[in-house]
KEKE-769116 format. One record per atom (N, C-alpha, C): residue number from 1; atom name; x, y, z. Coordinates in pm, whole numbers. Last residue first. Example, Ala and Ser with C-alpha at 12.3 -4.5 7.8 and 13.67 -1.06 7.14 Angstrom:
<pts>
PT, num, atomo, px, py, pz
PT, 2, N, 1285, -225, 708
PT, 2, CA, 1367, -106, 714
PT, 2, C, 1290, 3, 787
PT, 1, N, 1319, -569, 780
PT, 1, CA, 1230, -450, 780
PT, 1, C, 1320, -330, 780
</pts>
This chain:
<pts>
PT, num, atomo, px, py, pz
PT, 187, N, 2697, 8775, -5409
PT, 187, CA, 2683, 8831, -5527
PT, 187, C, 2752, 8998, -5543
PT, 186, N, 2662, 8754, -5154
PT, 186, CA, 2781, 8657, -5310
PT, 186, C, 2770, 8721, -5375
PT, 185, N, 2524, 8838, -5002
PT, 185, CA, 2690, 8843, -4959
PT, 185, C, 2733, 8844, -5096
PT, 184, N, 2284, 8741, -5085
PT, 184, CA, 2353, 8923, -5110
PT, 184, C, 2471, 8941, -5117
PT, 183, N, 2296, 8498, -4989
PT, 183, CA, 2300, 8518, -5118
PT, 183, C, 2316, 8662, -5165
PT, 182, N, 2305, 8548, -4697
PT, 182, CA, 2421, 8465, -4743
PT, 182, C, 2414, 8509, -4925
PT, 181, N, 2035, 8665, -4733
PT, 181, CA, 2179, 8700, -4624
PT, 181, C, 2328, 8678, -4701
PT, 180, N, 1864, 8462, -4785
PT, 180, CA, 1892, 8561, -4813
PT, 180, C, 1999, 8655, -4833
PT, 179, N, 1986, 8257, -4547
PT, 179, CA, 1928, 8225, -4739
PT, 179, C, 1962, 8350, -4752
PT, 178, N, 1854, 8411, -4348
PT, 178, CA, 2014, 8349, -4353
PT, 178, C, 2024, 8377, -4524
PT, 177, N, 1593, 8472, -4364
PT, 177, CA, 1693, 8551, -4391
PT, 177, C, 1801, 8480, -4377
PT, 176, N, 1514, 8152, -4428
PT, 176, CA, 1495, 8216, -4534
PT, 176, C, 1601, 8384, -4525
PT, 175, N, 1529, 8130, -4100
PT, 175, CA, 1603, 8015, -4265
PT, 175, C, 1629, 8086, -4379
PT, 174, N, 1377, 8226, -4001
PT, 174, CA, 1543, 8224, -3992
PT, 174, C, 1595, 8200, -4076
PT, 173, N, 1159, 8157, -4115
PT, 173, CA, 1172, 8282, -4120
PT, 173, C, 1302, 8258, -4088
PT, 172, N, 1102, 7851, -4026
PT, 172, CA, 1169, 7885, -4175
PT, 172, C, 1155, 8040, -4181
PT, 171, N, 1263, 7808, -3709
PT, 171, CA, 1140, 7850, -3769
PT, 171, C, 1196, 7909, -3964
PT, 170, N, 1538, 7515, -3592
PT, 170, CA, 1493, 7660, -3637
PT, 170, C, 1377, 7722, -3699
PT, 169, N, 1379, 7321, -3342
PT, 169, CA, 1427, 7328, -3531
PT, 169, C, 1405, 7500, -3562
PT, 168, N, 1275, 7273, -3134
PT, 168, CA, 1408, 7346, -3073
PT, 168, C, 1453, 7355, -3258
PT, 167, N, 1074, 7079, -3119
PT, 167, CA, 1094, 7187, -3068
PT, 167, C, 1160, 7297, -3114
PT, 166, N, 1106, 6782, -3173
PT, 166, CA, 1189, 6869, -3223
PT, 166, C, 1130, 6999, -3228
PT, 165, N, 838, 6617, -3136
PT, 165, CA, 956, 6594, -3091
PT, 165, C, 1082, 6655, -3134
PT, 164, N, 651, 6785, -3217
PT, 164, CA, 678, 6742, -3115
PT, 164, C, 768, 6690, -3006
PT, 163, N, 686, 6825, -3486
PT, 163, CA, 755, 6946, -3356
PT, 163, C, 733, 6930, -3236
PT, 162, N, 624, 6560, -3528
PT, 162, CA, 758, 6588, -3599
PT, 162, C, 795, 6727, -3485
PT, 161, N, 317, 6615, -3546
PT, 161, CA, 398, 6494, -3435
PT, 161, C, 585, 6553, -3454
PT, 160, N, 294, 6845, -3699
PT, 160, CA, 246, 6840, -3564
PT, 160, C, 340, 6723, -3465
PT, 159, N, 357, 6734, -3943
PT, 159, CA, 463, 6855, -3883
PT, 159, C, 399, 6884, -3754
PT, 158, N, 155, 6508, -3956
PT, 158, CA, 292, 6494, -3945
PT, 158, C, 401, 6597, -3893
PT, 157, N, -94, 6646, -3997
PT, 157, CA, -80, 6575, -3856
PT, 157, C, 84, 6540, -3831
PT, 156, N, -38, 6825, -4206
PT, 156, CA, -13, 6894, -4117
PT, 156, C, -4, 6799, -3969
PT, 155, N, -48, 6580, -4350
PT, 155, CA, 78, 6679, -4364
PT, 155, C, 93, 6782, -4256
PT, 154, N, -278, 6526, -4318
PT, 154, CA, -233, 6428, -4260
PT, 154, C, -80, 6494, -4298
PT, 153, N, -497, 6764, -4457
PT, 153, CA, -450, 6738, -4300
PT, 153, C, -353, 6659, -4210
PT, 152, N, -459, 6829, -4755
PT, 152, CA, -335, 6791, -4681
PT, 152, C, -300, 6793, -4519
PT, 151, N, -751, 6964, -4745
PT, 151, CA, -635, 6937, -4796
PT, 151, C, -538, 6929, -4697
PT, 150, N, -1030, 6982, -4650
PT, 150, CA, -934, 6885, -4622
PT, 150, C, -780, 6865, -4654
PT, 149, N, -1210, 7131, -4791
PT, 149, CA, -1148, 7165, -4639
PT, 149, C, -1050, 6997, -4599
PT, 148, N, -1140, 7291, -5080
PT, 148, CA, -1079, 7187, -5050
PT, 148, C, -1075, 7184, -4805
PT, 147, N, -1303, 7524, -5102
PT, 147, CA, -1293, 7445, -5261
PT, 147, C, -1228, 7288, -5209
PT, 146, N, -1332, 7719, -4870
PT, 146, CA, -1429, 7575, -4874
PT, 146, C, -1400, 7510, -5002
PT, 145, N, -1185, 7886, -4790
PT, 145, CA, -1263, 7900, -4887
PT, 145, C, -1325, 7787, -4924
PT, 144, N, -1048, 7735, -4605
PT, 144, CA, -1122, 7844, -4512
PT, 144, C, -1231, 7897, -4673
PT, 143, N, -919, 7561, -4700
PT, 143, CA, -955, 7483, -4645
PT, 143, C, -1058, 7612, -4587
PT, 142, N, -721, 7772, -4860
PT, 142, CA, -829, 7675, -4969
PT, 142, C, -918, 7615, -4834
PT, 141, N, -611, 7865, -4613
PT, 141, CA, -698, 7962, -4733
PT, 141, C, -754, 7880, -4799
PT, 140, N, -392, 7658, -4535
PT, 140, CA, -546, 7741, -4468
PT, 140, C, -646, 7843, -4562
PT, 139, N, -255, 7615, -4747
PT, 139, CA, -362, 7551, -4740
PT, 139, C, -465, 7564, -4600
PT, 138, N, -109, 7884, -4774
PT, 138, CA, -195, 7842, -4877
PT, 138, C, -334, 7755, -4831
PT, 137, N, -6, 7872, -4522
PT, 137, CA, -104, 7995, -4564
PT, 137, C, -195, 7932, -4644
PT, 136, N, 134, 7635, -4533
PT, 136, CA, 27, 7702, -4447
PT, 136, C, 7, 7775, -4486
PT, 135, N, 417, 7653, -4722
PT, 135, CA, 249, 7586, -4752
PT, 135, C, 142, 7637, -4711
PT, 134, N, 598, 7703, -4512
PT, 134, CA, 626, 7771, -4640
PT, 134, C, 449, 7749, -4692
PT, 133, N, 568, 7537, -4287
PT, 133, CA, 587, 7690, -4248
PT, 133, C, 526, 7712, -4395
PT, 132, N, 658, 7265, -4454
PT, 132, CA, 532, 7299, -4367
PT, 132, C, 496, 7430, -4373
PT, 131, N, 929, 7325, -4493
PT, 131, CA, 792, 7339, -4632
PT, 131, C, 668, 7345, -4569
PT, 130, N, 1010, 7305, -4277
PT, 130, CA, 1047, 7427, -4381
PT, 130, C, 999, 7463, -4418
PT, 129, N, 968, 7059, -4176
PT, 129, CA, 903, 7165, -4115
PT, 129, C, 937, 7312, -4179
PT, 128, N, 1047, 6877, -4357
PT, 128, CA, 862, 6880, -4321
PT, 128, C, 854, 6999, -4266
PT, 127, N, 1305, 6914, -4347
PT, 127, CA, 1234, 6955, -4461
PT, 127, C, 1122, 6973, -4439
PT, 126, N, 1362, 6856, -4061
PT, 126, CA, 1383, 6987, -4157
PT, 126, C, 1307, 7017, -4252
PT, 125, N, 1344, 6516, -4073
PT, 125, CA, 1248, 6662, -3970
PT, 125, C, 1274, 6800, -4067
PT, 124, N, 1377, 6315, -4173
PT, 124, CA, 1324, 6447, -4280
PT, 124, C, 1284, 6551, -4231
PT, 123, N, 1490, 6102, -4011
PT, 123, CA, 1558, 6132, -4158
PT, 123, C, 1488, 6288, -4247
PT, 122, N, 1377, 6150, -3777
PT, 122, CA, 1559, 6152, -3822
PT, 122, C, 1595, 6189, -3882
PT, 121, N, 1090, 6205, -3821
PT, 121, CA, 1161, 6303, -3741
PT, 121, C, 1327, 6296, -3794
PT, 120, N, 1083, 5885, -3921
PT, 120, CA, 1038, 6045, -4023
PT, 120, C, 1151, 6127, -3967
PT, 119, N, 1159, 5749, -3697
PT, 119, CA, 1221, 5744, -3833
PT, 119, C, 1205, 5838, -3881
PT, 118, N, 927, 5850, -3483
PT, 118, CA, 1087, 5903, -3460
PT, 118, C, 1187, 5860, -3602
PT, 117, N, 720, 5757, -3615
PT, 117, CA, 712, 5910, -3640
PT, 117, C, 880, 5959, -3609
PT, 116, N, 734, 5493, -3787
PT, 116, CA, 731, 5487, -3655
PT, 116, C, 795, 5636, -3664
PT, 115, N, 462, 5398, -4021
PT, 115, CA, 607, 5423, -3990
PT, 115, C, 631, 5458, -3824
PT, 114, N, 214, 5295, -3962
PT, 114, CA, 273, 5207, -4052
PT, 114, C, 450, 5225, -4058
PT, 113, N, 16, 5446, -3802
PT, 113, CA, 130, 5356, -3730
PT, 113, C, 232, 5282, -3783
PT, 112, N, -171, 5605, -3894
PT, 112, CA, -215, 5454, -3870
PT, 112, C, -77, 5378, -3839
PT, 111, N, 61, 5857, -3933
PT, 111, CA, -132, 5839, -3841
PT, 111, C, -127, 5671, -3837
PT, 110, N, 225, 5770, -4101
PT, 110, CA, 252, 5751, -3962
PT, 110, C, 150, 5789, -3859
PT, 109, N, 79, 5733, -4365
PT, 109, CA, 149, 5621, -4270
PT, 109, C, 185, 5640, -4149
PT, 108, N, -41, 6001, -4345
PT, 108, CA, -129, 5863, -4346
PT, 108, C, -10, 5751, -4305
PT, 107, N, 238, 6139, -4361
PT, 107, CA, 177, 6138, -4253
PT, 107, C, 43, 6047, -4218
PT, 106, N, 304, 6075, -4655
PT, 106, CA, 368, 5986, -4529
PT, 106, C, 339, 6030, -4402
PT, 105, N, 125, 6183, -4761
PT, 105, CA, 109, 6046, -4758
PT, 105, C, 210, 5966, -4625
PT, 104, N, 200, 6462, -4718
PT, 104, CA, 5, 6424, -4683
PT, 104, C, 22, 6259, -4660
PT, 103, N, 428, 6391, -4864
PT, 103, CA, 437, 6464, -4729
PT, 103, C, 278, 6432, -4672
PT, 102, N, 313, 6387, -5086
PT, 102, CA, 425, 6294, -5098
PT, 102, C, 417, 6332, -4910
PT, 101, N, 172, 6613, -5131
PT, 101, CA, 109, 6512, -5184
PT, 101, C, 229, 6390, -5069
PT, 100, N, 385, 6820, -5158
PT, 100, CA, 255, 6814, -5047
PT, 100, C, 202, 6692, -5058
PT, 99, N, 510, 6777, -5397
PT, 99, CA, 555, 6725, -5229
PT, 99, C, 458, 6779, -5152
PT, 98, N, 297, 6786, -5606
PT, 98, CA, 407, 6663, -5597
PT, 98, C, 472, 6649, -5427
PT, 97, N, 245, 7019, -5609
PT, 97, CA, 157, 6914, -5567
PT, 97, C, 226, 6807, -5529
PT, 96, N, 426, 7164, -5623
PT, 96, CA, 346, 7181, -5526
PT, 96, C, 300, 7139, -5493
PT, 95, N, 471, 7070, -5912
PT, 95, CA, 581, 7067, -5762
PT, 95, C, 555, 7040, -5661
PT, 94, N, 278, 7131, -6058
PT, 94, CA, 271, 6967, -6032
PT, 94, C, 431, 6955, -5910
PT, 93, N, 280, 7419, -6057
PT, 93, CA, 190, 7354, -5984
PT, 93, C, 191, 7170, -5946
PT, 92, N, 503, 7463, -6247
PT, 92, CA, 481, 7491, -6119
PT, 92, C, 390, 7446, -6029
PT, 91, N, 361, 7330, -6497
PT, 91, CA, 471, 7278, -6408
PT, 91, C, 510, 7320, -6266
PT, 90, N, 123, 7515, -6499
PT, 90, CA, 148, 7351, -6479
PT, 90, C, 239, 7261, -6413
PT, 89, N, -3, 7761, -6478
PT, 89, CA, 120, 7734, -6421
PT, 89, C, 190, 7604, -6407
PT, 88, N, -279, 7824, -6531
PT, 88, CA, -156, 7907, -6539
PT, 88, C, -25, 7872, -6560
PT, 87, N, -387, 7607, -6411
PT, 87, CA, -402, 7674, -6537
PT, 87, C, -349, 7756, -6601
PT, 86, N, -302, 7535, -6170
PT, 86, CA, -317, 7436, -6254
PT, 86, C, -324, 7493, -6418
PT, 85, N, -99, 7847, -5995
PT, 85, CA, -242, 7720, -5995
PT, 85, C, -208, 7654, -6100
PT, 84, N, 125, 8009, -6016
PT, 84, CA, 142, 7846, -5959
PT, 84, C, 36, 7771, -5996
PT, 83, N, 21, 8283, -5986
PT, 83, CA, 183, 8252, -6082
PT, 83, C, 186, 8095, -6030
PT, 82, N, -268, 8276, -5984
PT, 82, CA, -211, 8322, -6061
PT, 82, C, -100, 8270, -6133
PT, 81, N, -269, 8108, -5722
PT, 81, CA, -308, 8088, -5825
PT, 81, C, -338, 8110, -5983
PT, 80, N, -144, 8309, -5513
PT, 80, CA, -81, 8167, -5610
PT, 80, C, -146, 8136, -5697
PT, 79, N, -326, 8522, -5563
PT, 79, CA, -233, 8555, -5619
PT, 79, C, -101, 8391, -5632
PT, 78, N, -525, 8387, -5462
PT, 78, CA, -548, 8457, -5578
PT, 78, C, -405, 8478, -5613
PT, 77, N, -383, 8323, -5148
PT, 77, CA, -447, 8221, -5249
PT, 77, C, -438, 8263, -5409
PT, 76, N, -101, 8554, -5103
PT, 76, CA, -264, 8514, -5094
PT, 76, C, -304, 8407, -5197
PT, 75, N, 113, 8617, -5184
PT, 75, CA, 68, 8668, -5107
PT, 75, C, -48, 8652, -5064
PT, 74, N, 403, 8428, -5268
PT, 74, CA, 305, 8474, -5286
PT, 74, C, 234, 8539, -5156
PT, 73, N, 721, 8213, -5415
PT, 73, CA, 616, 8328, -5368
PT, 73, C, 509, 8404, -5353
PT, 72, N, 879, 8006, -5478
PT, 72, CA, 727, 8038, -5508
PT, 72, C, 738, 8128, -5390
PT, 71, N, 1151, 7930, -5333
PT, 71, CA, 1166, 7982, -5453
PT, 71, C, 998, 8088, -5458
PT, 70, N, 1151, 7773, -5104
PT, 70, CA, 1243, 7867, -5136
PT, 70, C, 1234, 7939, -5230
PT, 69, N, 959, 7539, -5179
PT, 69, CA, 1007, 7575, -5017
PT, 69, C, 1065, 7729, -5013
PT, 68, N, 903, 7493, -5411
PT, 68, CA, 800, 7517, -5292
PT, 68, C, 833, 7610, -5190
PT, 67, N, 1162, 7518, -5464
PT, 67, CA, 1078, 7557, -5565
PT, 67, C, 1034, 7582, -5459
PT, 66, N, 1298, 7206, -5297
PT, 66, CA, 1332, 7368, -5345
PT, 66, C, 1279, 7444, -5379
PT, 65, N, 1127, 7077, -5406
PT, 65, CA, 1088, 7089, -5287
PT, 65, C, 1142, 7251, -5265
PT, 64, N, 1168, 7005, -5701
PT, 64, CA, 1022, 7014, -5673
PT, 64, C, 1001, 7081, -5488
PT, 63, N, 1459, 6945, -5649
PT, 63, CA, 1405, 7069, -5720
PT, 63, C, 1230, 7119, -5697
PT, 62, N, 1379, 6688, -5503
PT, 62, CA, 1475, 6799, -5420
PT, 62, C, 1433, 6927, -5534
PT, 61, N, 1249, 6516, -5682
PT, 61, CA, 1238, 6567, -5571
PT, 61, C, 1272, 6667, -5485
PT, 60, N, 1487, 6522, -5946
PT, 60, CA, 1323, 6587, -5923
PT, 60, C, 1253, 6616, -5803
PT, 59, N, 1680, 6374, -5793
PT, 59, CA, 1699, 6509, -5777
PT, 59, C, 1546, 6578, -5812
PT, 58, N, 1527, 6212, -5492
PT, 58, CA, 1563, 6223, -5612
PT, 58, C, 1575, 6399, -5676
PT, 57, N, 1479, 6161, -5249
PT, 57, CA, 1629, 6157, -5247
PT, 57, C, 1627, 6194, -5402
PT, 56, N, 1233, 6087, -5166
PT, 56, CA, 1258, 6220, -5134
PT, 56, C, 1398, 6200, -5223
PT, 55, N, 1295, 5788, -5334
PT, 55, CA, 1162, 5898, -5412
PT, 55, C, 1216, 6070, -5341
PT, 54, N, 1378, 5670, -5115
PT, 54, CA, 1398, 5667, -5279
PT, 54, C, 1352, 5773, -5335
PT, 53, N, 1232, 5732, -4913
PT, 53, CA, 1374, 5795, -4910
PT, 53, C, 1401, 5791, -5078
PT, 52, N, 983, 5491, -4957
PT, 52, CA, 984, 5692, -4979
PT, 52, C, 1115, 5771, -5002
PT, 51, N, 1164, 5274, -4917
PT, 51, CA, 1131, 5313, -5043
PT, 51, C, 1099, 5449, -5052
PT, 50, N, 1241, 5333, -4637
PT, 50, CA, 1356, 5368, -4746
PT, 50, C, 1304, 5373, -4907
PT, 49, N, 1022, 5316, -4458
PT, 49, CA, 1041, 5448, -4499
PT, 49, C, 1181, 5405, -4633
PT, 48, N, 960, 5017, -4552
PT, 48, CA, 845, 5135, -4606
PT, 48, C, 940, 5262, -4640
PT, 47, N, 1166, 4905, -4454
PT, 47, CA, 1142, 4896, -4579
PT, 47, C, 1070, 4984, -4666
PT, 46, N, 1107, 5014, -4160
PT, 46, CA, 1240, 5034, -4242
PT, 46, C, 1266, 5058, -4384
PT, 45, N, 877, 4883, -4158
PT, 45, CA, 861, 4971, -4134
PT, 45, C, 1013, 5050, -4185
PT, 44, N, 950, 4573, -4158
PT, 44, CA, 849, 4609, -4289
PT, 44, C, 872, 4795, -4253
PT, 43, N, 1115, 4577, -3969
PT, 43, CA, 1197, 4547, -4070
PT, 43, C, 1087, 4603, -4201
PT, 42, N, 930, 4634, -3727
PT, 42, CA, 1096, 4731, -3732
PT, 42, C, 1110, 4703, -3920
PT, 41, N, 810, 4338, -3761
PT, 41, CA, 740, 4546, -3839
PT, 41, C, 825, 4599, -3803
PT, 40, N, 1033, 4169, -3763
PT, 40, CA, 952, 4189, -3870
PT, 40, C, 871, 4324, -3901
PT, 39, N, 1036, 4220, -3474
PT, 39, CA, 1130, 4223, -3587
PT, 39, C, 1111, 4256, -3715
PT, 38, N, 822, 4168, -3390
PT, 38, CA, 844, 4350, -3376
PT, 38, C, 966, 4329, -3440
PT, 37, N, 783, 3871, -3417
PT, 37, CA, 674, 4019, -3502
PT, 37, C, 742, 4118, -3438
PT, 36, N, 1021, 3828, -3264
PT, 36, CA, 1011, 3797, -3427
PT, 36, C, 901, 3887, -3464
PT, 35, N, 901, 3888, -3048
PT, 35, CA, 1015, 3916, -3067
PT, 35, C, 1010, 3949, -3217
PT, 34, N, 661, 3698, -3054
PT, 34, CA, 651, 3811, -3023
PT, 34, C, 793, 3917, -3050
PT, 33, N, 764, 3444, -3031
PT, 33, CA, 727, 3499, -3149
PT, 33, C, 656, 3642, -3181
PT, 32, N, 953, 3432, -2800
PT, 32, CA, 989, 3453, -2907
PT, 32, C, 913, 3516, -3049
PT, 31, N, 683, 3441, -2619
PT, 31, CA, 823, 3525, -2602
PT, 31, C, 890, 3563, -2729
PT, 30, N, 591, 3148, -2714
PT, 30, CA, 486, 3319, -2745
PT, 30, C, 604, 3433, -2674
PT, 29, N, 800, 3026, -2613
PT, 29, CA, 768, 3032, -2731
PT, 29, C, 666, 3170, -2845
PT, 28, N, 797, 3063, -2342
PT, 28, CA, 906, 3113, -2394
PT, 28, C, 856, 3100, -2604
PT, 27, N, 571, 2999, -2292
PT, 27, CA, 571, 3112, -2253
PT, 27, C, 707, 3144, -2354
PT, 26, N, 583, 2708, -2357
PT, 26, CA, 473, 2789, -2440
PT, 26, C, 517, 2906, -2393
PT, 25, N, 807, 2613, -2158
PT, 25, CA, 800, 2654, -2273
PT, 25, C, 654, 2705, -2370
PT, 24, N, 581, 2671, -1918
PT, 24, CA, 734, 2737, -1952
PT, 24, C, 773, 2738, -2096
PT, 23, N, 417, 2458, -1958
PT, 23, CA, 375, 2595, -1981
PT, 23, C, 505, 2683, -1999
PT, 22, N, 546, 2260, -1960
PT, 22, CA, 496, 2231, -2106
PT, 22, C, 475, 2412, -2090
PT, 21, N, 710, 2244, -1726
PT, 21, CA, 750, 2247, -1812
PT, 21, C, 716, 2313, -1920
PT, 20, N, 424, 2184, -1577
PT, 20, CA, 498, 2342, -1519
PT, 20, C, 579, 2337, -1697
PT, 19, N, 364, 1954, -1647
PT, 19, CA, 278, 2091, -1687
PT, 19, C, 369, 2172, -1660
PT, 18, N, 560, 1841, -1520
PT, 18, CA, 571, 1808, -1714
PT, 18, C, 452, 1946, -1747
PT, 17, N, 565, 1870, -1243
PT, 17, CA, 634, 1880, -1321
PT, 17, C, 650, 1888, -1488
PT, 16, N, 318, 1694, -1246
PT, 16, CA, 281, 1869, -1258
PT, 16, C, 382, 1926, -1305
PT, 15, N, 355, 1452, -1310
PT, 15, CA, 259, 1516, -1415
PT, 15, C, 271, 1654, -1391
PT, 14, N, 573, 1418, -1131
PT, 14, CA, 599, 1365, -1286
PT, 14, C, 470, 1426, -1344
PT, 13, N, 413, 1387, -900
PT, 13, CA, 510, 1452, -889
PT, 13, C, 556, 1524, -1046
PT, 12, N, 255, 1188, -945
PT, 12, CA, 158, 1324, -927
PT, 12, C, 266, 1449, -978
PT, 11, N, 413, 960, -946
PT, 11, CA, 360, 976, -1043
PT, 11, C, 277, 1118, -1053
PT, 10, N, 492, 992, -697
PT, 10, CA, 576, 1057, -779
PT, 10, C, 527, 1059, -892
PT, 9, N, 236, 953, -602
PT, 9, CA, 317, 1042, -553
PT, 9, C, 387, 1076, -640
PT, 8, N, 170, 661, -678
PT, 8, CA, 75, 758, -747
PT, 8, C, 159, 911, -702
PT, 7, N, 400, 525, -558
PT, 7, CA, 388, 576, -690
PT, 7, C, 277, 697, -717
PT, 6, N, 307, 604, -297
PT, 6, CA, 453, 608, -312
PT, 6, C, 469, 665, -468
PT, 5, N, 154, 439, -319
PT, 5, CA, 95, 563, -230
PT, 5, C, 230, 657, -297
PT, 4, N, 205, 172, -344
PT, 4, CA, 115, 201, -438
PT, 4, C, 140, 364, -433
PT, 3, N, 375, 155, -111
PT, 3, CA, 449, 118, -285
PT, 3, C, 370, 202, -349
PT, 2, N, 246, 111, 97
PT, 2, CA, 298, 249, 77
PT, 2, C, 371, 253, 4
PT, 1, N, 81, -117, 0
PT, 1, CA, 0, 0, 0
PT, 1, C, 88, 126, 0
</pts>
């Protein structure tokens, strides 16, 4: 009887032991594969921003941003739409469009989480917030004349998260007298 008592004992011993086990490893297993998915979206999210990098990095890109950013001037809606709108101004206008557009999109990726806003901030804080400054007027005026109240909110949700975490980026009025400044010097 204290054979029998004996076994069913270690035999009790031997089953909880093998649960404790079986759960240890399931823990370490949902450990790992939890690892592996934030590997994998680090790695899809990497992939995302370097294909855009393709695209900011081109020289059409950089002239199309230049232009926007530094060059177009104006004083009111009517009067971009004069020397820039669609009808006037084609090529000037497919600039304008071209990186607002490109900037509206990669703030839809980083609204729904697809990039991770501190990548953007690394690689493009400056520019978003140059061209940001430079735009606003415009697209408070189409969004206050009702032809477009939406334009390019997810451009502005991006230079919102982006000065969030960069504060301290010079305002494009500095920018522009330096620019200035520097280009009187030369000449």
């Amino acid at each position: 009887m204290v054979e029998s008592e004996l076994v069913q004992l270690v035999f009790g011993f031997v089953t909880t032991a093998s649960v404790v086990f079986g759960v240890a490893m399931g823990l370490m297993q949902l450990r790992d594969m939890k690892r592996t998915r934030e590997t994998e979206l680090e790695t899809r999210q990497a992939q995302l921003l370097m294909q855009l990098y393709s695209i900011y990095d081109t020289r059409d890109f950089l002239e199309d941003y230049g232009k926007t950013s530094y060059v177009m001037e104006y004083t009111d809606l009517a009067d971009w739409n004069k020397k820039y709108g669609p009808i006037n101004n084609l090529r000037d206008y497919a600039s304008w469009a071209r990186v607002g557009r490109f900037f509206d999109g990669v703030g839809i990726l980083v609204k729904k989480g697809l990039i991770d806003p501190s990548l953007v901030t690394e690689l493009m804080r400056e520019v978003i917030i140059y061209n940001w400054e430079r735009v606003k007027p415009w697209v408070t005026e189409q969004r206050s004349v009702g032809s477009n109240p939406h334009v390019w909110e997810n451009y502005e949700y991006l230079y919102g998260e982006i000065r969030k975490r960069t504060p301290e980026t010079a305002p494009l009025e500095r920018i522009m007298t330096a620019l200035k400044e520097t280009s009187q010097k030369e000449q």
